[in-house]
N, C-alpha and C positions, 0 to 999 in steps of 0.2 A: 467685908462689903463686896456685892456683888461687880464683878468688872460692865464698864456700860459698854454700850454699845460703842462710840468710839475708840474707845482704847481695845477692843476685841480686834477691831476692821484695821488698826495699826497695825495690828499685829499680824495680822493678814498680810500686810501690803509690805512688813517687813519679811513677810519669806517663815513666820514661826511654824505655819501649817505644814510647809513642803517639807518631803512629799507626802502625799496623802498613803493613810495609810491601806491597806486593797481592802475591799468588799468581804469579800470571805471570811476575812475577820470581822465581819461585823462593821458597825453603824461607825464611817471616820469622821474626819472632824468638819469634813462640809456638809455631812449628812443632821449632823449633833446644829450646827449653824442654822443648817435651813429649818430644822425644826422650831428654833429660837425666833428665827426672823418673823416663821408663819404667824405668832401670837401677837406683832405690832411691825409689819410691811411698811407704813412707811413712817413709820417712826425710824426705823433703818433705815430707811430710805434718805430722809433727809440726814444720815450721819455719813452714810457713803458719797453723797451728792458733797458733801462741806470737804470732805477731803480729797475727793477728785480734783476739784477746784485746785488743793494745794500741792497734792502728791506732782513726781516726775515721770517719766514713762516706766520706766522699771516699777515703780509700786502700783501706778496704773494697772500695770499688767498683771499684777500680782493678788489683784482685786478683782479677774473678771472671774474667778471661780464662784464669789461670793456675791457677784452681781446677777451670775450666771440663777445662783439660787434664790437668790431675792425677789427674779422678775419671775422667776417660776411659781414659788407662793406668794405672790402678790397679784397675780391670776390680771387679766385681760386689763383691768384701769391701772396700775401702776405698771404696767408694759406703756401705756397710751402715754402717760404721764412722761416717764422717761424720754420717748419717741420726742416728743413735745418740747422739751427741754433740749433735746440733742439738737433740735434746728437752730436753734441760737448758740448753742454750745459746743465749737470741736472737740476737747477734748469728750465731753459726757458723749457725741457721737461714734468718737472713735471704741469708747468702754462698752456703747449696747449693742455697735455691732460685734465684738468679740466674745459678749455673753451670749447675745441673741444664736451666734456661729454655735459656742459650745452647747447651746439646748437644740441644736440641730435644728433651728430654725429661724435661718438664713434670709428665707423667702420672705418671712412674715417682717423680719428686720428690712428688708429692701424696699418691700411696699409703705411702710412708714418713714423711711427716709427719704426714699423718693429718685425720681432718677434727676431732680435738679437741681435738690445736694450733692448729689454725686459728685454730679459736672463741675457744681462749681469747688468741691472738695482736692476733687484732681486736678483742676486748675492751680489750684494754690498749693499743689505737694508738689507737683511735676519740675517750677524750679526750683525747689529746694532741695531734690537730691542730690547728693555733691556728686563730683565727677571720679571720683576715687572710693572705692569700698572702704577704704582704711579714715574715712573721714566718715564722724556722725552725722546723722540726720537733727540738726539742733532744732527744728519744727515739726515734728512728730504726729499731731495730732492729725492730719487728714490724711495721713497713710492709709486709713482702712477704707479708700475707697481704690486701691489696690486688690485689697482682698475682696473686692465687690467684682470688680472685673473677672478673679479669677474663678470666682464661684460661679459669673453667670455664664463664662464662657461654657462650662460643663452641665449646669443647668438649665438656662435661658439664651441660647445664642441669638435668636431673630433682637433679644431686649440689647445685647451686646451691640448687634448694628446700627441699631437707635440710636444709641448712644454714640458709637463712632462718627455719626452721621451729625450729630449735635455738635459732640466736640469740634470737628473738623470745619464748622459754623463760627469759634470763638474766634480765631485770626486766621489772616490771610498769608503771613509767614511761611516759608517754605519750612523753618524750621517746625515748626507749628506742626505741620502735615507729617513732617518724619517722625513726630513724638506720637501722632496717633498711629501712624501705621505699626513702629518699632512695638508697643504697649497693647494696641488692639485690635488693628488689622491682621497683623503677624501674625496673632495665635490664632481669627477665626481662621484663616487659610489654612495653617496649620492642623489644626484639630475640625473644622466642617468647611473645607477647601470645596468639593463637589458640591455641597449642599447653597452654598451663597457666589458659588463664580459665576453664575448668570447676573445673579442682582451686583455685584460688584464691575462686575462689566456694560453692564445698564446704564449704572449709576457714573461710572469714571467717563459712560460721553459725554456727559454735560458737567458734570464736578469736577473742575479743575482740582480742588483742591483734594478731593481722591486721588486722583491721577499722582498726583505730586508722593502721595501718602506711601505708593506702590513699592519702588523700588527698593527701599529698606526689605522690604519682608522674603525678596529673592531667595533668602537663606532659610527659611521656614516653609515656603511653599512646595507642597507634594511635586514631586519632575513632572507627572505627566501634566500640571497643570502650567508650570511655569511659560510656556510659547502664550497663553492665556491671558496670563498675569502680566505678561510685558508688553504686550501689542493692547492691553488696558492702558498701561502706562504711559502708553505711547511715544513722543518726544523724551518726558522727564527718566523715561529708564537708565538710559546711559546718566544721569545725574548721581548713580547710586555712590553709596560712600564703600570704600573699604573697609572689609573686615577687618 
């Protein structure tokens, strides 16, 4: 008797595929998969969705190569579908941004998620990272709006400052302002410091809570900008923390 579809997608998620075997040899086993899936998309579909639901993060992840191929023959309405379901759903959000990543196509994952899941995604992962690397993350599922930041930093930076500008809207907390600077101010300076120090110098007359954001990022900001970046800061610079 033919194995179904669940018991295949177990076996996914238990690691039997890895690793794949290369190309040059011929057709592997996520190749042999997505040819399967293409004759009944979401009949799959609804078999991946029931074990998302139950799977852990490790088999989660172990399932985006097979999500990755699913949304790819299931063509533009089961991409919608999925989208659709991931607003209601972190974990199913967290799974299509990391398939949507591996079909290199990031962007189109962004614009259906939106930038106001994001916000509120990194809102809700931000205290749950422990304060020591040697302690798991026991809430997992809105971490990929980490990897959203990091792709648009390189991608979309003006969407980056959006975003900064929203976040740093959610509370008035000085802590608050340090997590956005440390997470997103930091790297635009970093990586398009020239490009945005006028508008962040704009922006930090009247945003306090910019202002506030600044001093963290001292260790990231290119030198010849730094005299810049602190007389934005104004007052709050000397507040900065120690490395």
């Amino acid at each position: 008797m033919p194995e179904d579809q669940v018991g295949v997608l177990r076996r996914w998620a238990h690691g039997d595929f890895y690793p794949l075997s290369p190309e040059e040899l011929g057709p592997n086993a996520l190749d042999k998969l997505a040819e399967e899936m293409g004759h009944e998309p979401i009949v799959w579909w609804r078999s991946l969705y029931a074990l998302l639901l139950e799977l852990d993060e490790e088999a989660v992840h172990a399932l985006n190569m097979p999500l990755a191929a699913l949304l790819d023959v299931g063509g533009e309405q089961l991409v919608n579908e999925v989208a659709s379901i991931a607003h209601r759903d972190p974990k199913v959000a967290s799974a299509f941004w990391d398939a949507m990543h591996f079909l290199q196509r990031s962007s189109e994952a962004y614009r259906l998620l939106g930038r106001r899941q994001t916000i509120e995604a990194f809102v809700r992962h931000v205290p749950r990272i422990p304060r020591s690397w040697k302690q798991p993350i026991e809430v997992w599922e809105d971490g990929w709006a980490d990897d959203v930041f990091i792709f648009l930093n390189e991608e979309d930076p003006d969407e980056v400052w959006a975003l900064a500008l929203d976040l740093l809207k959610v509370s008035a907390e000085p802590a608050w302002s340090t997590t956005i600077g440390a997470f997103i101010v930091e790297e635009l300076l970093r990586d398009h410091g020239d490009a945005f120090i006028e508008r962040i110098e704009a922006e930090a007359a009247t945003n306090d809570r910019l202002k506030r954001s600044l001093p963290i990022t001292r260790w990231a900001v290119p030198e010849h900008l730094l005299p810049r970046v602190e007389a934005a800061a104004g007052r709050y610079w000397d507040d900065r923390p120690n490395p």
